[in-house]
TIZA-200318 format. One line per 10 residues: number of its first residue (from 0); for each residue x, y, z of N, C-alpha, C. Coordinates in nm, 2 decimals. Each point is the difference from the previous one (the first is absolute). Example, Ala and Ser with C-alpha at 12.3 -4.5 7.8 and 13.67 -1.06 7.14 Angstrom:
2
0	1.32 -0.57 0.78 -0.09 0.12 0.00 0.09 0.12 0.00  -0.04 0.11 -0.07 0.09 0.11 0.00 -0.08 0.11 0.08
This chain:
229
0	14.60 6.89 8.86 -0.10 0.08 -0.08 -0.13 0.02 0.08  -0.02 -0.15 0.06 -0.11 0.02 0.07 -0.04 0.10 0.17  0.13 0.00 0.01 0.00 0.11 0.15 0.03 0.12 -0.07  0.05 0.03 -0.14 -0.01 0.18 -0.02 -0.14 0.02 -0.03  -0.05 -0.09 -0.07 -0.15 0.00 0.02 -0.07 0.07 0.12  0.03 -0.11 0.11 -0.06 0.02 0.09 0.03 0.09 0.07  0.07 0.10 0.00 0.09 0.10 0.07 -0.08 0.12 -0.07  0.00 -0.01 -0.15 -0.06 0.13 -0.10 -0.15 0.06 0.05  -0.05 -0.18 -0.02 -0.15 0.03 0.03 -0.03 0.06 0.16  0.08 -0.08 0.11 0.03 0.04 0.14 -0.06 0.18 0.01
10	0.15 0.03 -0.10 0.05 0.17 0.01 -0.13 0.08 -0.04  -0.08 -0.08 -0.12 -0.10 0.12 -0.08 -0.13 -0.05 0.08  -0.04 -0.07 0.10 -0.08 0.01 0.10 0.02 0.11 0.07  0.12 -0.03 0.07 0.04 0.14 0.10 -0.02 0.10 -0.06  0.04 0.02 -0.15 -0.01 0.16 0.01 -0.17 0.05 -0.03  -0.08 -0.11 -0.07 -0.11 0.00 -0.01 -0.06 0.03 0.11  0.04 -0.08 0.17 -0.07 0.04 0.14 0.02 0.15 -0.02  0.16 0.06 -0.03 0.03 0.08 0.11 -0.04 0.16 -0.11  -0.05 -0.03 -0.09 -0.10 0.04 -0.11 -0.11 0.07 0.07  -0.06 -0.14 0.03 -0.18 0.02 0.03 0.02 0.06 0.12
20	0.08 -0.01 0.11 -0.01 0.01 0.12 0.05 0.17 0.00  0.12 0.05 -0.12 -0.03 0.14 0.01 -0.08 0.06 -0.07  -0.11 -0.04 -0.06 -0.09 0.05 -0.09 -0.12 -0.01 0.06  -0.04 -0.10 0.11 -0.11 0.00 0.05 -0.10 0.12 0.03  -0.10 -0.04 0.03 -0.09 0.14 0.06 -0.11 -0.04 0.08  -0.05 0.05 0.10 -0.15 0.01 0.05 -0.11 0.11 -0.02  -0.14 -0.08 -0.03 -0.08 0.12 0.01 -0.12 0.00 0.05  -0.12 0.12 -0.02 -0.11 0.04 0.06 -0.09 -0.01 -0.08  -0.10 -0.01 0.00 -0.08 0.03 -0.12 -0.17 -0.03 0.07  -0.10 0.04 -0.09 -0.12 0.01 0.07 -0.12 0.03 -0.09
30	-0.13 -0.04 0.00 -0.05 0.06 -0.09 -0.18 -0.06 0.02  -0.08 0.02 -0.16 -0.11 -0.07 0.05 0.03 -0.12 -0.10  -0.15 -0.09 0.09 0.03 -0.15 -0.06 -0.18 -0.01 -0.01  -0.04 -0.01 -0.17 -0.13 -0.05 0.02 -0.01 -0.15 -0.05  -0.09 -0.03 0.11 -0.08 -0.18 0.01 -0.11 -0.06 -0.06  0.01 -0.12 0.02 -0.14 -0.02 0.00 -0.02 -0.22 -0.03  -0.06 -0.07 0.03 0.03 -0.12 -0.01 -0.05 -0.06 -0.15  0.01 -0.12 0.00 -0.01 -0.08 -0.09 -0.14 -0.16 0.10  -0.08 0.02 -0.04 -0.06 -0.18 0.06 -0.03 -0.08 -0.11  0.01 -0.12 0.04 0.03 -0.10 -0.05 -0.08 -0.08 0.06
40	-0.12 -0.05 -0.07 -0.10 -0.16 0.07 -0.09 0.02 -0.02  -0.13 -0.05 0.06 -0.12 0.00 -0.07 -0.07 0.14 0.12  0.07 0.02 0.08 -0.05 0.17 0.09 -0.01 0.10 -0.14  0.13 0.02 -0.07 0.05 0.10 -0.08 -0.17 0.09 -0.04  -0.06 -0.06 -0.01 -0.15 0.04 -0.07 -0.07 0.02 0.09  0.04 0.03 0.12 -0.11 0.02 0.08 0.05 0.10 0.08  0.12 0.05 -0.05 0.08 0.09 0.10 -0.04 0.13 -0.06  -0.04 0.11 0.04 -0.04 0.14 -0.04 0.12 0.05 -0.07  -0.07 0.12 -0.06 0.16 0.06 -0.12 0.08 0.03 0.10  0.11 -0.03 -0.08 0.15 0.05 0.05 0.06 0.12 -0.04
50	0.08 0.08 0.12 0.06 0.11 -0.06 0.13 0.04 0.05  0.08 0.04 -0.07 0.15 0.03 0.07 -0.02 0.13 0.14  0.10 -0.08 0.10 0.03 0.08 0.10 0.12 0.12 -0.01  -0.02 0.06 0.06 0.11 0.11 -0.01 0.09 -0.03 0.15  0.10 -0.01 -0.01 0.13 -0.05 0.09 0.09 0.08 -0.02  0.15 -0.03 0.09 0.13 0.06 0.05 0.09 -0.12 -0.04  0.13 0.04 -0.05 0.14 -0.06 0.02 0.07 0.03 0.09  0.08 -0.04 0.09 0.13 0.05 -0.03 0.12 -0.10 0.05  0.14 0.03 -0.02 0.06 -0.12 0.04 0.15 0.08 -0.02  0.10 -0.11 0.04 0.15 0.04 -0.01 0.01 -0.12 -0.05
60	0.14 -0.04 -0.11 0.07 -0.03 -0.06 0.16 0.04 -0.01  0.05 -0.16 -0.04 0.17 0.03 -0.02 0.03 -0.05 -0.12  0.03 0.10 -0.08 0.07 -0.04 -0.12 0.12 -0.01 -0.08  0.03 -0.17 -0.01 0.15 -0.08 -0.04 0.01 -0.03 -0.13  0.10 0.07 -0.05 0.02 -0.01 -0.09 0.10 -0.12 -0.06  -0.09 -0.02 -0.14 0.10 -0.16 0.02 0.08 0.04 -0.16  -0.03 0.07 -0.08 0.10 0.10 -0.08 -0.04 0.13 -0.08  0.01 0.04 -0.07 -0.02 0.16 -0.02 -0.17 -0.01 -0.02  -0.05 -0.11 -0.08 -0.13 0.00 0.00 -0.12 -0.05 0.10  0.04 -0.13 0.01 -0.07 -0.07 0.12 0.03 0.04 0.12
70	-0.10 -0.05 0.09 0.02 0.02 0.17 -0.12 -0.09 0.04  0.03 -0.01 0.13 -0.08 -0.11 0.06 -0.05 0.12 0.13  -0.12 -0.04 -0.01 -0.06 0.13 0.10 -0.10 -0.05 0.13  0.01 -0.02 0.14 -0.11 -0.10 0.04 0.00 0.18 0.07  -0.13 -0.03 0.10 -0.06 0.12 0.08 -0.12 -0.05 0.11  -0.04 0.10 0.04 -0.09 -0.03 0.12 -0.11 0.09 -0.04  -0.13 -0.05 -0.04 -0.13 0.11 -0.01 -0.07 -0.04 0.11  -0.06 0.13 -0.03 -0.17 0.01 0.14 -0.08 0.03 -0.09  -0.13 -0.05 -0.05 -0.11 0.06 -0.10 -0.13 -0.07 0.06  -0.06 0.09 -0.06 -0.15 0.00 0.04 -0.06 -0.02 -0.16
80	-0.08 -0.15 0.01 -0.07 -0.03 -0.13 -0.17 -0.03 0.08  -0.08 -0.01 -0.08 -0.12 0.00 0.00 -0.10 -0.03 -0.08  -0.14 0.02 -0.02 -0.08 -0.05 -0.11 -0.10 0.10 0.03  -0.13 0.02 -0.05 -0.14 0.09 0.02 -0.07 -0.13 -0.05  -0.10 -0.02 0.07 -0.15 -0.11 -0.03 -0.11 0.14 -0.02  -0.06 0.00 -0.12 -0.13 0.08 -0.01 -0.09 -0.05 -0.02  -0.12 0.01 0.04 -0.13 -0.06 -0.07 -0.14 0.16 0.04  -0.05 0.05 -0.07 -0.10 0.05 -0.02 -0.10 -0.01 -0.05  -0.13 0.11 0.07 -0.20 -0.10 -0.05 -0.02 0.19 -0.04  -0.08 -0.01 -0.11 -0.10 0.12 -0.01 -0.08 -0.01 0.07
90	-0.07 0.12 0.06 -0.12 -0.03 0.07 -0.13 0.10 -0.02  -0.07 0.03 0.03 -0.12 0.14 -0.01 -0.06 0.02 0.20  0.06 0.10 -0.01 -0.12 0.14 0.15 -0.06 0.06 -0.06  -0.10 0.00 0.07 -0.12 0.12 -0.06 0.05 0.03 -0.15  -0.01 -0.15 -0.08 0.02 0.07 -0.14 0.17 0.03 -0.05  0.05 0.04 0.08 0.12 0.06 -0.03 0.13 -0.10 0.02  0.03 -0.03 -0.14 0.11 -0.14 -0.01 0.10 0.05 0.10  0.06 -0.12 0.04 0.13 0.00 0.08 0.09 -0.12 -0.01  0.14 0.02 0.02 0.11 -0.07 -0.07 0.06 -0.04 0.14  -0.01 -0.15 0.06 0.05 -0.01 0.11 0.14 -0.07 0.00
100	0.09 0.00 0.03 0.14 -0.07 -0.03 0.04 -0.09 0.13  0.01 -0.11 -0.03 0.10 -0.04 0.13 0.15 -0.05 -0.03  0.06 0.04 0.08 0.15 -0.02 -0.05 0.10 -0.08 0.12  0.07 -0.10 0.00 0.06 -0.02 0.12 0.16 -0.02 -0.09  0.07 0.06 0.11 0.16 0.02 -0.06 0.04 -0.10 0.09  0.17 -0.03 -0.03 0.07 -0.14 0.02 0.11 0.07 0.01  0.10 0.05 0.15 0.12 0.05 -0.03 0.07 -0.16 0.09  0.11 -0.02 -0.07 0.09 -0.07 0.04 0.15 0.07 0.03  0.10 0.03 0.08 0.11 0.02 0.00 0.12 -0.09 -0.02  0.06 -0.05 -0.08 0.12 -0.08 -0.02 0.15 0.09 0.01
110	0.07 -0.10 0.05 0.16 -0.04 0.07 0.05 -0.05 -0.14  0.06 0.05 -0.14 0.08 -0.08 -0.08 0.12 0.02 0.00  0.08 -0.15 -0.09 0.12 0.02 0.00 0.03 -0.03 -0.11  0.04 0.12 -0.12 0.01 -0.05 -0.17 0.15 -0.06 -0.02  0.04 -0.09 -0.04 0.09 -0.02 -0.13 0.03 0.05 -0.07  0.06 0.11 -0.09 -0.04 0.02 -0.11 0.15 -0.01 -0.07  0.01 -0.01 -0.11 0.13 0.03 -0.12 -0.08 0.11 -0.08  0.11 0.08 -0.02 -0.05 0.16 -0.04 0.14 0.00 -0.14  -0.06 0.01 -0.11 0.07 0.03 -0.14 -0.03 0.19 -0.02  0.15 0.03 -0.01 -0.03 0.13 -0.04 0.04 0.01 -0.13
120	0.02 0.13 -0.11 0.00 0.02 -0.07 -0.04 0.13 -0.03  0.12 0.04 -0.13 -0.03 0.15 -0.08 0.17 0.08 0.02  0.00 0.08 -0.03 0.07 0.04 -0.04 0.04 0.16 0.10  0.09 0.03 0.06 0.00 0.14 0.07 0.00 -0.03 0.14  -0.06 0.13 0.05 -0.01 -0.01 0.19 -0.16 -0.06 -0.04  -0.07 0.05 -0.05 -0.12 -0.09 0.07 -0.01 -0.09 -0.11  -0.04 -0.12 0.09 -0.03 -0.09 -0.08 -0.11 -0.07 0.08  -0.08 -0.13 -0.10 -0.11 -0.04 0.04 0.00 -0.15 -0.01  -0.08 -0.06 0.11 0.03 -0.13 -0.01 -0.16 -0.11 0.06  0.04 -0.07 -0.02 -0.15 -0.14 0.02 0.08 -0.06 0.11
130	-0.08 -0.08 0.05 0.01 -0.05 0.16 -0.08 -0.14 0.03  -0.03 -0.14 0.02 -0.09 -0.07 0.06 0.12 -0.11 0.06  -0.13 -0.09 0.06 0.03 -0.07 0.13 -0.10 -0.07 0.08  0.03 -0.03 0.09 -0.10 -0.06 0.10 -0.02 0.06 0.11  -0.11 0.03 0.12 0.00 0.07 0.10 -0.09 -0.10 0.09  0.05 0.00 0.12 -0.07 -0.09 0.09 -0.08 0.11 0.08  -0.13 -0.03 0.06 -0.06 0.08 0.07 -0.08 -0.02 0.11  -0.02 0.04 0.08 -0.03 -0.03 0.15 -0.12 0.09 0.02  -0.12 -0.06 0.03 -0.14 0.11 0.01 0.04 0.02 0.17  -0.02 0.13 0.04 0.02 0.04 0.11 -0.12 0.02 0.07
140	-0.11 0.05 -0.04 -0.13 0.05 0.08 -0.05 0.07 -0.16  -0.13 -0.04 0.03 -0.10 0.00 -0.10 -0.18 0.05 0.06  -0.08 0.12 -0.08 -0.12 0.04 0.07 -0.10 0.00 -0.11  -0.09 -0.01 0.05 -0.08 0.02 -0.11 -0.13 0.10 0.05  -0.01 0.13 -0.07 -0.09 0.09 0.06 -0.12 -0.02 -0.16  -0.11 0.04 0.04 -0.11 0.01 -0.03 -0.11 0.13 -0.01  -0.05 0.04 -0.13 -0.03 0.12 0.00 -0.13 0.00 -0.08  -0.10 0.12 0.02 -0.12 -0.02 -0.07 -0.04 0.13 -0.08  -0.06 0.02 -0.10 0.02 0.11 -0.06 -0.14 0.05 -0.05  -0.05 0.08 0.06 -0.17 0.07 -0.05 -0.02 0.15 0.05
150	0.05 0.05 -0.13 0.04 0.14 0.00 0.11 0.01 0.06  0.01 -0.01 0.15 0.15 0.02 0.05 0.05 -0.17 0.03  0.09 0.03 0.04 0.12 -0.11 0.05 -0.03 -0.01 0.15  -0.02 -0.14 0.08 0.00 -0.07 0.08 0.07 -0.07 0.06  0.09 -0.04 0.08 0.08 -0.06 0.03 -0.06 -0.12 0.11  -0.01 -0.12 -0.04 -0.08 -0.12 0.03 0.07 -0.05 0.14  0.14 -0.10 -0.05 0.04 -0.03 0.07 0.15 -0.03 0.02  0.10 -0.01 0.06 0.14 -0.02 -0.02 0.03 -0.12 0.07  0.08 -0.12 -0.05 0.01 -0.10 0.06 0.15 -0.05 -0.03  0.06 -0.06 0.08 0.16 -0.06 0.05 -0.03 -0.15 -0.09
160	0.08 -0.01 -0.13 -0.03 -0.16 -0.07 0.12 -0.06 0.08  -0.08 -0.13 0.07 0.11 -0.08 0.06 0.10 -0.06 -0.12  0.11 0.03 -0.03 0.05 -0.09 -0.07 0.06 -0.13 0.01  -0.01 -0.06 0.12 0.04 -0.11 0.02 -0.08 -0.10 0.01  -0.13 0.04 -0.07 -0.10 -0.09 -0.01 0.08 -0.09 -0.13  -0.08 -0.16 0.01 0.10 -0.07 -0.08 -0.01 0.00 -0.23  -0.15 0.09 0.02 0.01 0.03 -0.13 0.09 0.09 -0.06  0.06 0.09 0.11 0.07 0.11 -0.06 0.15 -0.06 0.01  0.06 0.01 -0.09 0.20 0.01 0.00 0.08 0.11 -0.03  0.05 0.04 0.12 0.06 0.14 0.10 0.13 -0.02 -0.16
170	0.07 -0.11 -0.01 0.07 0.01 -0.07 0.04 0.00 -0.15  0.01 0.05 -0.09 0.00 -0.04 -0.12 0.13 0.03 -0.09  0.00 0.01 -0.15 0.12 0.03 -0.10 -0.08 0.06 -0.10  0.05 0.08 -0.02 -0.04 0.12 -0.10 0.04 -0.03 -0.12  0.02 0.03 -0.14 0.08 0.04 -0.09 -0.04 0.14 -0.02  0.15 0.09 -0.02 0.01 0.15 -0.02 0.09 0.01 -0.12  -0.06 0.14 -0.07 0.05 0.02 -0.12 0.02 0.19 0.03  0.11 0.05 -0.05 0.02 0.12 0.00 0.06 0.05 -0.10  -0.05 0.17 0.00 0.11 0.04 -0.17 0.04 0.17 0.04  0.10 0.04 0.05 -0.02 0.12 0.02 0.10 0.10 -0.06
180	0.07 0.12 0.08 0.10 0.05 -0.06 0.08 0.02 0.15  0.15 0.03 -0.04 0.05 0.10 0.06 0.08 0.13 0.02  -0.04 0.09 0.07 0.09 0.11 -0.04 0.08 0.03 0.10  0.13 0.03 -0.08 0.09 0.04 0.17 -0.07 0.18 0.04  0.04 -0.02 0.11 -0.03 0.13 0.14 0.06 -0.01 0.08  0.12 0.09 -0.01 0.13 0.01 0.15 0.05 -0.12 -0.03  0.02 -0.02 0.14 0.05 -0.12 -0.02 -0.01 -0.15 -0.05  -0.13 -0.02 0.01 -0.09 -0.13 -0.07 -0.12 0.05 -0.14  -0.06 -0.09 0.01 -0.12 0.02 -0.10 -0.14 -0.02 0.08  -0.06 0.05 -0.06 -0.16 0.02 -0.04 -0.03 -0.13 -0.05
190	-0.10 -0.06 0.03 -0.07 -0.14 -0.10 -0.17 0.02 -0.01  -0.04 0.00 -0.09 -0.11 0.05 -0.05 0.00 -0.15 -0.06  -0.17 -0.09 0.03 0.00 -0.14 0.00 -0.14 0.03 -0.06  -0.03 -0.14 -0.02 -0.13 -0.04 0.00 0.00 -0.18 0.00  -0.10 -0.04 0.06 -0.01 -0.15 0.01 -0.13 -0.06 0.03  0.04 -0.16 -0.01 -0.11 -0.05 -0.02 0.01 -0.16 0.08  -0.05 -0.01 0.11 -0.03 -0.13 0.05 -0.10 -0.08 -0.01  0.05 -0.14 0.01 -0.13 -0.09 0.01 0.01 -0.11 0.09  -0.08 -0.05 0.09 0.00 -0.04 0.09 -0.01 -0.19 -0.03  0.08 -0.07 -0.01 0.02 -0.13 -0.05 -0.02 -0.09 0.08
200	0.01 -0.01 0.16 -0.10 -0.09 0.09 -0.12 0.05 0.00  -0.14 -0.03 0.05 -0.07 -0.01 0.06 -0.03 0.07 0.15  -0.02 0.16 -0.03 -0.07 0.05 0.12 -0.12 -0.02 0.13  -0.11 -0.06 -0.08 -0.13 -0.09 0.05 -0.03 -0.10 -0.08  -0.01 -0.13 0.07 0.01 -0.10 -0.05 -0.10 -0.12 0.08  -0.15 0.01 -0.09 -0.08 -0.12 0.12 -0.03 -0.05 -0.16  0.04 -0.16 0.03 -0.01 -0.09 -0.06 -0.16 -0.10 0.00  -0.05 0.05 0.12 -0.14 -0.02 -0.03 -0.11 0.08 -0.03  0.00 0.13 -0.01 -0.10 0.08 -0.11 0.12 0.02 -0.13  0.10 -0.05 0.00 0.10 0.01 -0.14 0.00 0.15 -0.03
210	0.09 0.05 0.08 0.04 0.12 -0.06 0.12 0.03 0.08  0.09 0.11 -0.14 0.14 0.00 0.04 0.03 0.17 -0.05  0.06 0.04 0.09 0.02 0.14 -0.05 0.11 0.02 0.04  0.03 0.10 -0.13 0.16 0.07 0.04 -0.01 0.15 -0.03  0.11 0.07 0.04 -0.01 0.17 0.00 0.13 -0.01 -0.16  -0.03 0.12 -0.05 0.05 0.04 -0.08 0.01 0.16 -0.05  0.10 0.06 -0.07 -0.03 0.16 0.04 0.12 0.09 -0.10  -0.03 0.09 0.01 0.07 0.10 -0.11 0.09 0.17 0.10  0.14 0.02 0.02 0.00 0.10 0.06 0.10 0.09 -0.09  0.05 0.09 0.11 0.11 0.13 -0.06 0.03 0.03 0.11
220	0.14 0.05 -0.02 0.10 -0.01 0.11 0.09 0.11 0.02  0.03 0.13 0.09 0.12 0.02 -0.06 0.08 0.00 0.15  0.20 -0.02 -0.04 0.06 -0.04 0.09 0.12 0.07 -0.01  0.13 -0.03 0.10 0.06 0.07 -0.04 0.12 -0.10 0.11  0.12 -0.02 -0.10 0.11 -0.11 0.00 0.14 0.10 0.04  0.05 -0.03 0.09 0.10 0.05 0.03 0.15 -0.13 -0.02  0.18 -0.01 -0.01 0.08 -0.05 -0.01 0.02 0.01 0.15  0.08 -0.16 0.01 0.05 0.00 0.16 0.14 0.02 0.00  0.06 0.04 -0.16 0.15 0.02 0.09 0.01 0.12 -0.05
């Protein structure tokens, strides 16, 4: 009894593999991703307002299906996250107020690599489905330009942030959450997304002015999934 057992369950693996492996798919997808951090310590109050950056996705993905619903989906992204520092003074010339702004922006580029399990659902050819996971990420080069604002726009300074200084960690883990649709087209589908990361290590991290920041961010996506057999 115990080897037809083992022989049954054996058999409904295989056909399970040979399932996913003709049902699989890869795809493209790309879009914007807006940012912006989170601090944490006794800086937090000293740090000028914060404001979301405007960024890029894009990445490839392979998606395995593990049965009509589930799939297990890892990929490779390239994105650009960031933050805006503002602080502004009213002032008076000859009488005549003026509104001076200073602004310095924070672009970072990251190397991720998501995890994800993707549940679909509904009914017909298009259907729609939720998605999360984990994503590891790799800061690749990071700038921070600087800008001054009185009447027109000034461009201050543009500078190379070393990242391997030892307050900063190149490496981190994300949690990602997604919800989108998809529609078939020719051969594959369309995926029309939207998501939402949060950054769960520690991006800058000095333990002696106590402050700890992480990126976090809101995007939209659209892609397009083709079948490999």
């Amino acid at each position: 009894m115990k080897k037809y057992f083992l022989i049954g369950t054996l058999l409904s693996l295989l056909s399970t593999m040979t399932i996913a492996q003709n049902e699989s798919s890869v795809g493209v997808k790309g879009g914007v991703l807006f940012s912006n951090i989170q601090v944490n310590g006794v800086m937090d109050a000293l740090i000028p307002e914060k404001a979301f950056y405007t960024g890029y996705a894009t990445g490839l993905y392979y998606d395995l299906p593990l049965n009509d619903q589930w799939s297990f989906v890892p990929g490779v992204n390239y994105q650009e996250k960031g933050f805006h520092l503002k602080e502004g003074w009213n002032m008076k010339v000859l009488q005549i107020p003026l509104d001076v702004q200073l602004k310095a922006t924070t672009k970072v580029q990251f190397v991720e690599t998501p995890l994800l399990l993707k549940y679909r659902f509904g009914e017909g050819p298009v259907r729609f489905y939720l998605a999360a996971g984990p994503s590891v990420s790799y800061a690749s080069r990071a700038r921070l330009e600087t800008k001054a604002s009185l009447i027109l726009d000034f461009n201050i300074s543009e500078t190379n942030i070393n990242l391997n200084n030892q307050n900063y960690n190149r490496w981190g883990v994300n949690g990602v959450g997604m919800a989108g649709v998809e529609i078939p087209a020719g051969r594959g589908k369309i995926l029309l997304e939207g998501q939402y990361q949060q950054l769960i290590t520690d991006f800058i991290r000095d333990p002696i002015v106590d402050i700890h920041v992480r990126n976090y961010g809101f995007g939209f996506n659209i892609g397009y999934q083709i079948p490999l057999n």
